[in-house]
N, C-alpha and C positions, 0 to 999 in steps of 0.2 A: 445622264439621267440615272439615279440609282434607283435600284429596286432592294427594299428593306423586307426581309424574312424572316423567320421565329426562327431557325438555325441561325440567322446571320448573314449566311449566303446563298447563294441560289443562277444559276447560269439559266438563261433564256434564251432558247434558238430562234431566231427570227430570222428567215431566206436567209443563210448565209450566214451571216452577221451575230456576234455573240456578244451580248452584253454579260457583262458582270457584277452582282451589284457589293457595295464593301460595305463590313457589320461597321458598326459605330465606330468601335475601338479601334478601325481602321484609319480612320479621320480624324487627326492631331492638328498640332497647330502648326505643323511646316506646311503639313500639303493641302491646309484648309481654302489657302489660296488660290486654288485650282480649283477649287469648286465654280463654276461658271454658268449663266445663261444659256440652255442649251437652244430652248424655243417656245414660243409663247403660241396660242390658240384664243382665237378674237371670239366670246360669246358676248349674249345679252345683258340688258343691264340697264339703260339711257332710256326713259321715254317723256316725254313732253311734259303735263301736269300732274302726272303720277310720280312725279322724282325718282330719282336717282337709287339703285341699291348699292346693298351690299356685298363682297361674297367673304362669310362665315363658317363655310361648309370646309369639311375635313375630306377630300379625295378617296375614292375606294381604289385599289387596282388590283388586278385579277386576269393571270397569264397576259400581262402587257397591255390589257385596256382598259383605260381607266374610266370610273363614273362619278360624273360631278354633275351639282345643280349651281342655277342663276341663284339671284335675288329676286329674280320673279320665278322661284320654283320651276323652270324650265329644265331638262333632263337632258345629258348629253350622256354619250358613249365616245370617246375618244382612244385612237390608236394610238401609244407611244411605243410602241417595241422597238422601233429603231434606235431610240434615245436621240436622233436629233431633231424630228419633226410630231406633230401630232394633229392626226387628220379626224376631224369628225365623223362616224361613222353613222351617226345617228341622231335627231334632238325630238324632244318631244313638247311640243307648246302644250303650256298650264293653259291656256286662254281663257285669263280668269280677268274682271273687270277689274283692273287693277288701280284705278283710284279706287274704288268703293274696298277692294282688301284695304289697300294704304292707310283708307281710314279707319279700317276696325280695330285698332291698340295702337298703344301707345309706341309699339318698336316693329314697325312692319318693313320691308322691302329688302327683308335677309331672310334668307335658308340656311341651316347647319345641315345640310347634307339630306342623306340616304342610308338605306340600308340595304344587304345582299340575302339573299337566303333562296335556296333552290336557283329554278332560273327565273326568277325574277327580281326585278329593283323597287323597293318600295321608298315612296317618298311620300310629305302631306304637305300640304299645301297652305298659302295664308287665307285662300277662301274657304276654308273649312275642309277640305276634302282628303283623303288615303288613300293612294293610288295605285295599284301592281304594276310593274312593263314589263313584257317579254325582255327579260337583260339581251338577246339576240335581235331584235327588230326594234324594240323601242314602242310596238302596240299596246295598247291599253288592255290589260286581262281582267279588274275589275276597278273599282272607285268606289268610296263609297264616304258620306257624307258625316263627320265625327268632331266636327264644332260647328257653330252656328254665329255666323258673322253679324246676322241681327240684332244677338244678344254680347255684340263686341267679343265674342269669341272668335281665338283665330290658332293658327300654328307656325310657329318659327322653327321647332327642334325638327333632329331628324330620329326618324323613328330606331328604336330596337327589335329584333325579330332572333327568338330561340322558336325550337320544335315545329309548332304549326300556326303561329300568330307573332304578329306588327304589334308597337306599341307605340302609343303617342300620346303627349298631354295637350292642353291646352292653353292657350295664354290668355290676357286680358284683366290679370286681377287689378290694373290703373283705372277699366272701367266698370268696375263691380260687378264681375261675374263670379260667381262657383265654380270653381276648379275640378277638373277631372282627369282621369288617364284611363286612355279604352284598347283594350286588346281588339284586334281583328282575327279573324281565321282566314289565312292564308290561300286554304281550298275552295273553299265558298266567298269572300270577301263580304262577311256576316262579322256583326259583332258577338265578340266572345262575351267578354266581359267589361264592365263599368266601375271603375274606384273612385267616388269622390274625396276631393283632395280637404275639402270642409263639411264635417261630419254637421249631420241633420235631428233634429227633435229627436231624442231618444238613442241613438247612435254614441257611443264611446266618445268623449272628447267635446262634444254640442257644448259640455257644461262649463268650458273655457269659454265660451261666447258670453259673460256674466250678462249682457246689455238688456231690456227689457224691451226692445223691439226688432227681433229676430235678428240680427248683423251678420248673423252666417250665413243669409240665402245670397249676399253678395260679397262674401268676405275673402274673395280673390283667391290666394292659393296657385297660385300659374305653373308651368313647366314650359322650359327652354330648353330643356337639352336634353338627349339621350342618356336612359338610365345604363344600370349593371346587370350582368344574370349572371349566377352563380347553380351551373347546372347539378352538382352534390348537392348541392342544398333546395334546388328550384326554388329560389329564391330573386324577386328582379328590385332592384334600388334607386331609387328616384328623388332627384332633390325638389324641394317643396319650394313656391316665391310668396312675397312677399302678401299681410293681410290688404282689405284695401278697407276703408282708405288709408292711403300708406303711413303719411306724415300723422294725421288726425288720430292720437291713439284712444285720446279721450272716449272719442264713439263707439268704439269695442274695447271696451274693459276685459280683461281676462288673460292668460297665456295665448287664447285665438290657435288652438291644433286645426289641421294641421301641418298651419306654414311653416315655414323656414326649419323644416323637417328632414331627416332624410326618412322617408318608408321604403318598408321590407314590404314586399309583396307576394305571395303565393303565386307563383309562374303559371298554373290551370284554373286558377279562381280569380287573382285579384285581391283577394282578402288579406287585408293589415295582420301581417305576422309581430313586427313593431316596429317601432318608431321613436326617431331621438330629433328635440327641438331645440333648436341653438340658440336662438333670438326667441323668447317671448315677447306677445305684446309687442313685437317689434316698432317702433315708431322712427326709425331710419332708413327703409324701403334696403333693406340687407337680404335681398333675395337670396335662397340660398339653392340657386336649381343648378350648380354646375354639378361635373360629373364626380364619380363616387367610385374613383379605380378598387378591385378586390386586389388585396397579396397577401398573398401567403410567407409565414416570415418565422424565422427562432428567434425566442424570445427568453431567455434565461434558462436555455435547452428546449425547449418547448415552442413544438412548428404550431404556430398560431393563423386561425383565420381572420384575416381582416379587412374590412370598408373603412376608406378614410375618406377625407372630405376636406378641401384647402377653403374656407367659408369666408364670404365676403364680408365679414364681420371681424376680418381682421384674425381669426383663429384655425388654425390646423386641427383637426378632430381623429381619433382614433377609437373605432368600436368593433367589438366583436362581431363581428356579422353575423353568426349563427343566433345569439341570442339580442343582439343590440345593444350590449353590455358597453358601457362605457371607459376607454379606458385611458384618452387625455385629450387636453384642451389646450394648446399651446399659442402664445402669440408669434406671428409672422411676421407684422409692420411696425414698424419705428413707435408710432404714437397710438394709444388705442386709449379713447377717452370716458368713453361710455358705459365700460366697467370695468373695475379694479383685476380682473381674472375670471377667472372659470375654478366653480368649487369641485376639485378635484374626487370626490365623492358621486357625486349628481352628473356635473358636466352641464349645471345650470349656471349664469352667471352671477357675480358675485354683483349688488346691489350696489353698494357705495360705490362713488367715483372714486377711482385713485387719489391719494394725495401725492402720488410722486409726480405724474402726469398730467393733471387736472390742465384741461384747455382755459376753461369757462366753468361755473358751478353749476349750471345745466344743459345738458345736451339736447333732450328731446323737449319739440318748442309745444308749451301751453299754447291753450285758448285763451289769450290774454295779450295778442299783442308784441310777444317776446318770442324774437329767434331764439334757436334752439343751434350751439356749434358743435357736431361733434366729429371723431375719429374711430376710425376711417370714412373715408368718403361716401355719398350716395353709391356712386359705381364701385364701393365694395374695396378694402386689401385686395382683392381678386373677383375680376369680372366676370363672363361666360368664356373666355379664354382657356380650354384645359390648361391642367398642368401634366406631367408627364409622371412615372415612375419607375429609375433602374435598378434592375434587380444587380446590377455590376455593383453600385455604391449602397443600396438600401436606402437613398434619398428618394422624395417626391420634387421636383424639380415646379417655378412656379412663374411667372412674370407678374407683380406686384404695383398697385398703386399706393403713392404714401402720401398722404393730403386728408384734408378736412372737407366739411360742406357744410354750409349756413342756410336754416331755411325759417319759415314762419309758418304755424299751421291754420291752416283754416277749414272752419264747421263748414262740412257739404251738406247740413242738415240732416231731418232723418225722413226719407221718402215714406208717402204714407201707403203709397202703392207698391206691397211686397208682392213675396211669389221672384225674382228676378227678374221683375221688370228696370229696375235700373238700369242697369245695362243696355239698353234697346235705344235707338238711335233716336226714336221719335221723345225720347223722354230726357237723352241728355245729350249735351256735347261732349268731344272726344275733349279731354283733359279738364272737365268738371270736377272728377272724383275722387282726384287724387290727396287730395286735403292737405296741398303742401301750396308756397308763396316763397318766391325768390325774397332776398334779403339787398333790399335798395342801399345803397352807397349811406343815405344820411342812418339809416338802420344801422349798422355796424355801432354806435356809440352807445346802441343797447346790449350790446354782445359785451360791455366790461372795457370799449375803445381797443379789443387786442385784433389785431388784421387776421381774414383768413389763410391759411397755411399756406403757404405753394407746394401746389402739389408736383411730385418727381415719379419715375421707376425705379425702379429696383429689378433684381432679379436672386429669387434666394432658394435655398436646398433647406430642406426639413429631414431630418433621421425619422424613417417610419417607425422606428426601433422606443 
């Protein structure tokens, strides 16, 4: 069992026994072979008509005990310091009703983890909840209520925590909710602050909504994953998901800010410092909430700050973080249909399709009847999967999908009961809203007769440089 330190190494005394843990560059490819199974720890997971999870969550460890959650948000404390065995020291049951979570979005029965700060572990829950534990007992120090499952809000990511406050977003934008991201205070388990992720009447950005019947009070915006914090700057970075309804762009006309975003956020406030949008109008559900590593880097002698972003849209991004500045756009995957490039100016995408790559003459599917093929796939060049970055090579390191997706769009209508009430169980079913229709086998001779792509992995290194 290694244990991985910002020196590289690091000795652990455990009764006796000394483990050693080896930096990277220690592990080549003679002795990669040795790497083995040391011991496995049986948690939760399986329950009856609540199906099955997943686990998504990234390990925390801290002097030898490690914290990890279920897919039903359950909280353990596990002892590894031996390196051969790992004993539970502690679990904490979510005992949350877990069909009724299951049903509120569209990607429930996964957790991405936790967070550490002080002595306690903060994690959120899919029934809405943000929770503290005593990181020594595993008791509950407060909870407190930061999505609303009624409204098909719910929480997958695991949270970030600087200074004196948790941060979490929420998901659900498949069932037309209003995206947000709420700090907690730590001391009080009180909300700090509220940032909507889709700006309201009068608000900066509203005016990308062109549509004539408000589209924003349900225009999704979701968050999966843990942002960034850049304490020089207090500044925290979050990636923005997709508008809803996803496929249907027709229904919200506009750029739609501010999805498939990254935002800068004021670390004490909350308040949009700024923001860069990858995908407007998105109409290929190109969420873009993975994570947003900072490095710092020289760049033609000059130590540069930087937020990148590996985006499921098939594009690597590079921006100045201090100011949001833009400063490239590159492709990742084999085939990218949907636009010609990124204008390297903007860092908005370039309109025409390619003519070197052209799949089909159009990617995103009208209201007419006509799939819509394009590249990258629905699940993105790169899914909620980090990717990694070493400061050894100055690559960002990625696991990659290369394939296509075929879809058809269809009018979810426009509800005449705003306010977001869409969202709300009694008014829709789970996968109503997402304004997309699989493409049936006799469908494909409307796509031009050409087959959908098979999709493959990859796995590829980008120069941050």
């Amino acid at each position: 069992f290694f244990f991985q330190a910002e020196d590289g190494i690091r000795d652990v005394a455990v009764t006796g026994v000394q483990t050693c843990a080896l930096p990277i560059s220690q592990i080549n490819k003679t002795n990669i072979k040795d790497l083995k199974l040391q011991f496995m720890v049986g948690i939760d997971g399986i329950t009856g008509t609540a199906g099955t999870t997943n686990l998504q969550g990234t390990p925390l460890v801290e002097d030898g005990f490690m914290s990890i959650t279920d897919g039903w948000n359950n909280g353990y404390k596990v002892d590894v310091r031996s390196g051969n065995a790992g004993y539970i020291v502690w679990k904490w049951n979510s005992d949350m009703d877990r069909a009724y979570a299951a049903a509120s979005g569209c990607c429930q029965r996964k957790n991405r983890g936790n967070a550490m700060i002080e002595n306690l572990i903060i994690q959120s829950t899919q029934d809405g909840r943000m929770v503290a534990l005593d990181k020594d007992s595993g008791q509950v120090v407060w909870q407190i209520k930061t999505a609303d499952n009624d409204l098909m809000e719910s929480h997958t990511g695991a949270p970030l925590s600087f200074k004196n406050i948790a941060i979490n977003g929420v998901t659900g934008a498949e069932m037309g909710i209003r995206g947000h991201i709420d700090a907690v205070d730590i001391r009080t388990g009180n909300i700090a602050w509220t940032t909507y992720t889709i700006p309201a009447k009068g608000e900066p950005g509203n005016e990308t909504w062109a549509d004539p019947y408000s589209a924003w009070m349900t225009g999704g915006g979701s968050v999966w994953q843990a942002g960034s914090y850049d304490p020089a700057l207090n500044l925290t970075y979050w990636g923005i998901g997709n508008p809803g309804p996803q496929i249907d762009a027709e229904y919200r006309p506009g750029d739609n800010l501010f999805t498939e975003s990254i935002l800068a956020l004021d670390g004490d406030t909350g308040k949009i410092k700024w923001y860069f949008q990858m995908t407007p109008n998105d109409p290929y559900d190109f969420d873009e909430i993975a994570e947003n590593p900072l490095v710092d880097i020289e760049i033609n002698g000059k130590m540069t700050k930087m937020v990148t972003h590996v985006a499921r849209n098939g594009h690597v991004y590079g921006l100045d973080r201090t100011a949001g500045t833009f400063m490239y756009g590159n492709a990742y995957v084999d085939v990218i249909n949907w636009t010609n490039g990124i204008d390297p100016k903007t860092g908005r995408p370039n309109t025409a399709v390619a003519a070197t790559n052209v799949v089909q003459p159009y990617t995103n599917a009208p209201r007419r009847g006509v799939a819509g093929l394009y590249c990258p796939a629905l699940t993105g060049g790169k899914n909620w999967q980090p990717a990694a970055y070493s400061k050894q090579t100055g690559y960002i390191y990625t696991v990659a999908n290369e394939g296509c997706s075929a879809y058809m769009a269809v009018d979810p209508g426009h509800w005449q009961d705003k306010g977001n009430k869409l969202g709300t169980r009694v008014n829709r079913a789970p996968g109503e809203w997402n304004g997309r229709a699989n493409v049936a086998p006799a469908d494909v001779a409307k796509l031009g007769g050409l087959p959908i792509p098979t999709s493959y992995g990859s796995i590829v290194a980008m120069d941050v440089k």
